[in-house]
Every structure is written in structure tokens, then in C-alpha cells.
PLY file of the C-alpha trace (Angstrom):
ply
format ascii 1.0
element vertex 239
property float x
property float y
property float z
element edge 238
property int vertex1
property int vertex2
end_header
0.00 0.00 0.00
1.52 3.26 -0.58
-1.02 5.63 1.38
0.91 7.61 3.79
0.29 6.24 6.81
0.01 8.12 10.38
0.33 4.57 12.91
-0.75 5.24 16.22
1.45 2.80 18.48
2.85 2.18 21.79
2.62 -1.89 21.44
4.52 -4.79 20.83
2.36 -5.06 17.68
2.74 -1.45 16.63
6.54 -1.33 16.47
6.81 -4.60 14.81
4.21 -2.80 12.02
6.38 0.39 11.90
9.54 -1.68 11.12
7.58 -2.79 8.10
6.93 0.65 7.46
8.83 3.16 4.51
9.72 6.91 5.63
6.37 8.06 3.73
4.63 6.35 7.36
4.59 8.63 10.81
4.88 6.66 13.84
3.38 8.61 16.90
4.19 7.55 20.52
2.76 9.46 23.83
6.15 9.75 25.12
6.07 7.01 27.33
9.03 4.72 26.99
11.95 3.95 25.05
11.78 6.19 21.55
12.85 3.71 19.01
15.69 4.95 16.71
16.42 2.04 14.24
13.26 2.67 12.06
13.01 4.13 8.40
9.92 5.74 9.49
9.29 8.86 10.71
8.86 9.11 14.44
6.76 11.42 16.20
6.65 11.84 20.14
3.73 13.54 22.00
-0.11 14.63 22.50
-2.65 15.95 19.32
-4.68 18.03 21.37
-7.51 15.78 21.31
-9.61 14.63 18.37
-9.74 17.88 16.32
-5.85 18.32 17.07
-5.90 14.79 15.60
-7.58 15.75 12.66
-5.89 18.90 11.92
-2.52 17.31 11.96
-4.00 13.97 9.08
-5.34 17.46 7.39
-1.74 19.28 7.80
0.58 15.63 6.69
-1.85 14.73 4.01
-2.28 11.00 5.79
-4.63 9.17 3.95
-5.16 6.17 6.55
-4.74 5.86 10.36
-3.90 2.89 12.10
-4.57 2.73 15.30
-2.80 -0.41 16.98
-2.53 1.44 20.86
-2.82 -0.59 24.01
-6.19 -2.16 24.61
-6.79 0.13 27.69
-6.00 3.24 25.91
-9.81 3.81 25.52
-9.26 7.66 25.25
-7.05 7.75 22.24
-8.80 5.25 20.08
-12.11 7.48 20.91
-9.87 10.50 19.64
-8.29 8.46 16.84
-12.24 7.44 15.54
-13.28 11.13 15.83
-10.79 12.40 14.27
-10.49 10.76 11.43
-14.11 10.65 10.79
-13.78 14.74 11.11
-10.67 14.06 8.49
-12.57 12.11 6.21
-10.02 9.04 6.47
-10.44 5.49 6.98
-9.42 4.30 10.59
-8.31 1.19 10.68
-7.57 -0.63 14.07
-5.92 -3.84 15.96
-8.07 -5.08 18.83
-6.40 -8.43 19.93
-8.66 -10.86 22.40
-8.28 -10.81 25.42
-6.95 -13.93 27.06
-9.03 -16.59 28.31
-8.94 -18.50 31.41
-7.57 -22.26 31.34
-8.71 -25.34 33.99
-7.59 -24.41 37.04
-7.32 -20.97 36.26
-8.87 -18.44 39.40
-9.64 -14.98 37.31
-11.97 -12.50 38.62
-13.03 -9.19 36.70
-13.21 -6.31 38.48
-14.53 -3.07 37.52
-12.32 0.32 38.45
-10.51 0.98 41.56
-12.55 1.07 43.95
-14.30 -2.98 42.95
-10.17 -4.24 43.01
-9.50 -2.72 46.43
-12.27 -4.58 47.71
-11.44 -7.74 46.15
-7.94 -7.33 47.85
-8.89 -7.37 51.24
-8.11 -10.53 51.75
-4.44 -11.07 50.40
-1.90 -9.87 52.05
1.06 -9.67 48.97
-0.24 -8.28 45.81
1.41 -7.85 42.61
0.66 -5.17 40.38
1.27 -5.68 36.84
-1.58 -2.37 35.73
0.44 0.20 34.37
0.74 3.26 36.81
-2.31 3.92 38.64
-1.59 2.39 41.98
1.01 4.77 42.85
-1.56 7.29 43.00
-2.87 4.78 45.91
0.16 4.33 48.42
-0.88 6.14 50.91
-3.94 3.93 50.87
-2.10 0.51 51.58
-3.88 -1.48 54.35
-2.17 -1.99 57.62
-2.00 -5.64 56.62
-0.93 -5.30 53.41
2.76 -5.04 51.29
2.24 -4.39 47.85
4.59 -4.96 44.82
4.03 -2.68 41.85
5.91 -3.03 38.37
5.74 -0.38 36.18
7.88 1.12 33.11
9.83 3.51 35.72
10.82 3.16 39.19
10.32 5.73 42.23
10.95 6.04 46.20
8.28 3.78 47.80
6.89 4.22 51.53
7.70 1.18 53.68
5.11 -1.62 52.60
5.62 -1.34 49.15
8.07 -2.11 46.33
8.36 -0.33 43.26
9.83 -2.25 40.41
10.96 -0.23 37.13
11.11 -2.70 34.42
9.96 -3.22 30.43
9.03 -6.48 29.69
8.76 -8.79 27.86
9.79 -11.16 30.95
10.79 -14.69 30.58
8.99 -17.77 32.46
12.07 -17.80 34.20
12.14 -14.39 35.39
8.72 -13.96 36.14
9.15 -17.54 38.27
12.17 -15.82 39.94
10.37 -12.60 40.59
7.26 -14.47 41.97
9.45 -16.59 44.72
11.14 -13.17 45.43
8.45 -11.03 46.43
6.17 -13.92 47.71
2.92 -12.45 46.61
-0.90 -14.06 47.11
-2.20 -12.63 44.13
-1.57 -10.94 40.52
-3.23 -7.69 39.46
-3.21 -7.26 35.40
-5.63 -5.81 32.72
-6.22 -8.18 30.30
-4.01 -7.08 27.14
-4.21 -10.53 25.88
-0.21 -9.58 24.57
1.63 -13.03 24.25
4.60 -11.26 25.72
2.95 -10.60 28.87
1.38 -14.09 29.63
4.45 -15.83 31.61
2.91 -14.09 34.57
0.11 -15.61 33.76
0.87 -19.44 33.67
3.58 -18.40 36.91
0.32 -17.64 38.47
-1.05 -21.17 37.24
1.83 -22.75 38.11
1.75 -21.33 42.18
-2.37 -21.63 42.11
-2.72 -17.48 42.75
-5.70 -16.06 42.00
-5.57 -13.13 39.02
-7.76 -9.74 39.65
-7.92 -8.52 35.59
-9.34 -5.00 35.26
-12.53 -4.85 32.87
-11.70 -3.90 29.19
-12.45 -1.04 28.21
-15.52 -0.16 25.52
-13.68 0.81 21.99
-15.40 2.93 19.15
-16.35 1.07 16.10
-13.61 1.96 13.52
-13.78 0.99 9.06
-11.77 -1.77 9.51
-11.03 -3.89 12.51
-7.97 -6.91 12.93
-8.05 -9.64 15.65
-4.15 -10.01 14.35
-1.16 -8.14 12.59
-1.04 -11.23 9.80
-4.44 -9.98 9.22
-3.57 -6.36 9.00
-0.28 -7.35 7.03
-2.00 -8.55 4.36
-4.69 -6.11 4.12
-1.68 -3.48 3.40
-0.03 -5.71 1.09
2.68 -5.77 2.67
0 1
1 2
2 3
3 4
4 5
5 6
6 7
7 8
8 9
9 10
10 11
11 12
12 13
13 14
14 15
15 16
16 17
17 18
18 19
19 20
20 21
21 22
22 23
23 24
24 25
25 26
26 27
27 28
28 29
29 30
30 31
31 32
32 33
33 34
34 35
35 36
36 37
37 38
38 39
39 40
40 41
41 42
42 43
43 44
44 45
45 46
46 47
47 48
48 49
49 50
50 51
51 52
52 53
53 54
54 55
55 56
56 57
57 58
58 59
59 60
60 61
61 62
62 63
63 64
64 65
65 66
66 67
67 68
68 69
69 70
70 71
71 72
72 73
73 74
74 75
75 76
76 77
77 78
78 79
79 80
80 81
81 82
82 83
83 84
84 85
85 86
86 87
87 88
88 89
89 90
90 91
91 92
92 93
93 94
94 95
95 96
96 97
97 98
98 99
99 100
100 101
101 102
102 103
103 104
104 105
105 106
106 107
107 108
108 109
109 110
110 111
111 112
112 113
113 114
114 115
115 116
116 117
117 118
118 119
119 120
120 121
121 122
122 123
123 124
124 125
125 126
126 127
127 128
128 129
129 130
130 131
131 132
132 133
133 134
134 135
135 136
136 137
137 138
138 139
139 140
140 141
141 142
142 143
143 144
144 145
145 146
146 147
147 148
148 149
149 150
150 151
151 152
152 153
153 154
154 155
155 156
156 157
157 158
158 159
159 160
160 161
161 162
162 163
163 164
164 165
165 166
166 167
167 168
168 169
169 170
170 171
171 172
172 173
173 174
174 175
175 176
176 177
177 178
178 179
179 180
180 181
181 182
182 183
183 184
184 185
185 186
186 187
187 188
188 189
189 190
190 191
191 192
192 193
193 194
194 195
195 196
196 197
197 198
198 199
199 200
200 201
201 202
202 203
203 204
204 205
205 206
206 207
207 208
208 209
209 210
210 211
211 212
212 213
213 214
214 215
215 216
216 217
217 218
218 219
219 220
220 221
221 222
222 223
223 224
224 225
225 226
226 227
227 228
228 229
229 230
230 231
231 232
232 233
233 234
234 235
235 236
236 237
237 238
């Protein structure tokens, strides 16, 4: 296909796309992160100013297609990234991946928001956050009876019943097995991205018998085009 592309990324998927991807594409990242540097793409770093800021900048760049292949959580930006290119008058095409499903023996529970997971944590004692950044906004919050292990993509000074671990995956079996015995937790906290190279916590879990509190997906908007995998999308741009 040789549209010029604006791919909206942040993903395993979305910088496995972009290294697919001529200097005609623009690769935009919220900042979060490493900044890859080995592509012959055009990288772009930072915010749009919402929807219309979206669709002024496809207007400005003459992109004829957007491809939106953000985390499965980022429910915000794929509202923006529908919006604005149906204010554009571009097709928006987008990767939603399943989520994973539970196996025999598995002990998942849904939860809805904050305040439904901090309920269903009353009873552990060791939890492991694997959510992105949100629970250091809670620390001050920890129960009395509680020490909790957060990873996330940066670390930071932690009060006394809590670990903060700065790390980018992916994570081996064997390092997520290591990490597990390490900080001795009772249960795992994840959303469900349903990435394959965030599942050895997952089957860890499995292995040890821990329950798994997921956070609820998120609703999506209904885009022109929608791919359950990159093969999919692949072959749809020709490529």
C-alpha cells in the first residue's frame, strides 16, 4: 500500500508494524518509553490536542489512513483516533487483539475500576501489580496488613510496605518464576491485554495456584476496519 500512513502505536504489535513501514509512514508515541531509533519511518513523540488536534494534523501531513494499533486500555485515544479521522474524512483502521481466556484451574476474577479491586484485595496480604501506573496514585492507601509490589515502566521512592519495580518487559517464564518466589505475593493484578509477551505471569500464576484480579476492558469505538491479528492487517496493506 503506498497511502501515507500516520500509525498510532505504543505496542509490541505497533513497532513490529512500523519496522515494516517506509519513511512516507509517521509513527506517533505518547512519550512514554523507550523512543525507538532504528526505524526508516518517521517518528513522532507527544499529545494531538484531542480529536480535532488529531484531525488537523492527518489534514496538515496529508495522511490518507490511520492505524490505530494502541494498548487495549487506551480507551481515550482510540475514541480520539475514531473522531478524528471521521472529522478528516479518512479510513481508521484498528488492531483489537482478544483478550486472554482463562484455562482449567485458572482463578480470574473481573473487576470493575478501583474502587471494585480494592475490595477484592482485602483478603491477600502480597499483591502484585502488573496495571500500568495507577496504583502509585494509591500508596498512601495501603492497608495496615498489606505489602504491595508494583511493576511499572519507571521506578520511584516507595513508603515502607511497598516495592516499586521499574522494568519493560517482555519477561521470561524464568524471570517472572524468579520474581514471583522473590516477592512472595498471594495474588496478581493485570488488565487483560491478551499480549503473548505478557502471559508468563500468567501461567507463573497457574503454576503457584494465585488467583488473578484482571481490570474490565475497556468499551472501543467502532472503527472501518477492525484486525483480531497483525497477519491480518499485514496482508490487508499488502505488505
Amino acid at each position: 500500500m503506498s497511502a501515507r500512513i500516520l500509525l498510532l502505536g505504543g505496542t509490541t504489535e505497533a513497532l513490529r508494524l512500523a519496522r515494516r513501514l517506509g519513511s512516507e509512514t509517521i509513527y506517533s508515541l505518547a512519550g512514554l518509553g523507550r523512543v525507538p531509533d532504528e526505524l526508516a519511518c518517521c517518528v513522532r513523540v507527544g499529545g494531538f490536542g484531542g480529536a480535532e488536534g488529531l484531525a488537523a494534523f492527518i489534514d496538515r501531513e496529508g495522511i490518507e489512513l490511520l492505524l490505530d494499533l494502541t494498548h487495549p486500555y487506551a480507551a481515550q485515544i482510540s475514541h480520539n483516533a475514531a473522531r478524528a479521522a471521521e472529522l478528516a474524512g479518512v479510513p481508521c483502521w484498528a488492531l483489537r487483539r482478544p483478550g486472554w481466556q482463562p484455562g482449567p484451574g485458572d482463578d480470574w476474577r473481573e473487576v470493575e475500576g478501583w474502587d471494585e479491586l480494592t475490595r477484592a484485595l482485602a483478603p491477600f496480604e502480597r499483591p502484585f501489580f502488573t496495571s500500568g501506573r495507577e496504583p502509585l496514585a494509591h500508596l498512601h492507601e495501603i492497608p495496615a496488613h498489606q505489602h504491595w509490589t508494583v511493576r511499572c515502566l519507571q521506578a520511584e521512592p516507595a513508603p515502607t510496605r511497598a516495592e516499586i519495580i521499574g522494568a519493560r518487559g517482555p519477561f521470561s517464564l524464568e524471570e517472572e518464576r524468579a520474581l514471583f518466589a522473590r516477592i512472595r505475593c498471594d495474588v496478581l493484578v493485570s488488565k487483560n491485554s491478551g499480549s503473548a509477551s505478557t502471559e508468563p505471569k500468567l501461567q507463573v500464576a497457574r503454576e503457584l495456584g494465585l488467583p488473578v484480579l484482571l481490570l474490565r476492558r475497556p468499551e472501543l469505538p467502532a472503527v472501518t476496519r477492525e484486525f483480531a491479528e497483525l497477519g491480518a492487517l499485514y496482508e490487508a496493506l499488502s505488505l
